[in-house]
N, C-alpha and C positions, 0 to 999 in steps of 0.2 A: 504494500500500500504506500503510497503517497503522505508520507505525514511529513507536514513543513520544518517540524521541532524534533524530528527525528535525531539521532547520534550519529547516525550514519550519514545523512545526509550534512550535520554541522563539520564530522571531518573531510569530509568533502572540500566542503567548502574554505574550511582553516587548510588545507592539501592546494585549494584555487588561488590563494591570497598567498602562502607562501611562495607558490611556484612563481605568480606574479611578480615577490619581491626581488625573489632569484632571479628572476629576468631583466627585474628594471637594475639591480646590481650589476649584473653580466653588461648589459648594453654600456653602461655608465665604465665598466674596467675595461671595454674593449675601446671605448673611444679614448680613454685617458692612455693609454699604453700603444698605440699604433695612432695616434696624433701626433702631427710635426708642425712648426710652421712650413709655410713654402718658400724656398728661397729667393733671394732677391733675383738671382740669374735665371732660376723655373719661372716666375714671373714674367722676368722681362724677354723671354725665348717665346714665351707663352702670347707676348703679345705680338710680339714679332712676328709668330708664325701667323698672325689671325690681324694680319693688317690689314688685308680684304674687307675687314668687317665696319664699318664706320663707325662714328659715334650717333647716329639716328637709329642703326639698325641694330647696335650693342643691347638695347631693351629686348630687342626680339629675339635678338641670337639664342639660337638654343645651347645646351649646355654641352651637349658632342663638335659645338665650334673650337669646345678650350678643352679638348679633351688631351692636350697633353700632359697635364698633373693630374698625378695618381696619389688622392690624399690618402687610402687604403688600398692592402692588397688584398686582390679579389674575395679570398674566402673570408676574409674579415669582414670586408663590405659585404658581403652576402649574409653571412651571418647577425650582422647591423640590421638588414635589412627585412631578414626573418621574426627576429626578436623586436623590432618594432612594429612591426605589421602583425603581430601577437598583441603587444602593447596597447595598440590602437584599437584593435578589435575588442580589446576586452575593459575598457574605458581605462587604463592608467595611461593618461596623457601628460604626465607631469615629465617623463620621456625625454618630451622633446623641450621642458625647461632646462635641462641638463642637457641636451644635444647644443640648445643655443649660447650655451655659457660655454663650455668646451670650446664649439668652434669659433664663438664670438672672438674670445681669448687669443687663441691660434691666428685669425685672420688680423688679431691687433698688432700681435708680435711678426704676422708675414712684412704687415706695412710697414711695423717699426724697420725694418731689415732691410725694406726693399729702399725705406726713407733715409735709412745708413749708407746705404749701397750709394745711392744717387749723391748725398754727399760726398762720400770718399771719392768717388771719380770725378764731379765737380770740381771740390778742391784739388785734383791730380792736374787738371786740366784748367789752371787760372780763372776759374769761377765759372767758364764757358757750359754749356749746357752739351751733357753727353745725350747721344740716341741712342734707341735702342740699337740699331744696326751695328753699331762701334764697341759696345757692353757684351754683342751677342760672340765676338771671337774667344772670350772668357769659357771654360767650360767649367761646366755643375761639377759643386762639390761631390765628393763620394758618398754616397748616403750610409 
């Protein structure tokens, strides 16, 4: 039978809520531990290659325009993307308060880097303004 107050059914449910926390933890250690900033050179390679793309049409571009940073590897993104499509389905949306603080974070310290970067070769270069084109003979650090 059906009974709401059942034992059976309350461990169930304490079984739903834990596996729940288990996941929103898991999601939250995999972005913390397989997060980088992006470098200032992936950046600026990144625009370089996508200077086809204007600044009108930059809103529309889709995201396979800039697909040359790889912020995860694939089974980690897959696994992100498992574990929050759980998330979402089963109402813990706080998920994506911790998604945006992580990558919030990350994308502050890219620009910090990339806003070092353009300093350093500015001042290498008597204040004059570097292009991407002249940045791009640099190659990326080792990861």
């Amino acid at each position: 039978s059906n009974n709401p107050g059942s034992l059976e059914l309350e461990n169930v449910r304490s079984l739903h809520v834990a596996g729940g926390n288990a996941l929103s933890h898991e999601f939250s250690e995999l972005l913390k531990k397989h997060s980088k900033p992006v470098s200032a050179i992936e950046i600026i390679n990144s625009i370089s290659a996508n200077d086809s793309v204007s600044g009108d049409e930059v809103s529309r571009a889709s995201s396979d325009d800039f697909t040359s940073i790889t912020h995860f590897p694939e089974d980690v993104l897959n696994n992100l993307i498992l574990i929050s499509e759980w998330l979402c389905n089963n109402d813990k949306g706080e998920y994506m308060n911790v998604y945006a603080s992580i990558r919030g974070n990350l994308m502050k310290k890219s620009l910090e880097q990339l806003r070092d970067h353009q300093r350093n070769c500015s001042g290498g270069s008597q204040g004059r303004h570097v292009s991407p084109n002249q940045t791009r003979k640099f190659a990326s650090p080792a990861a």
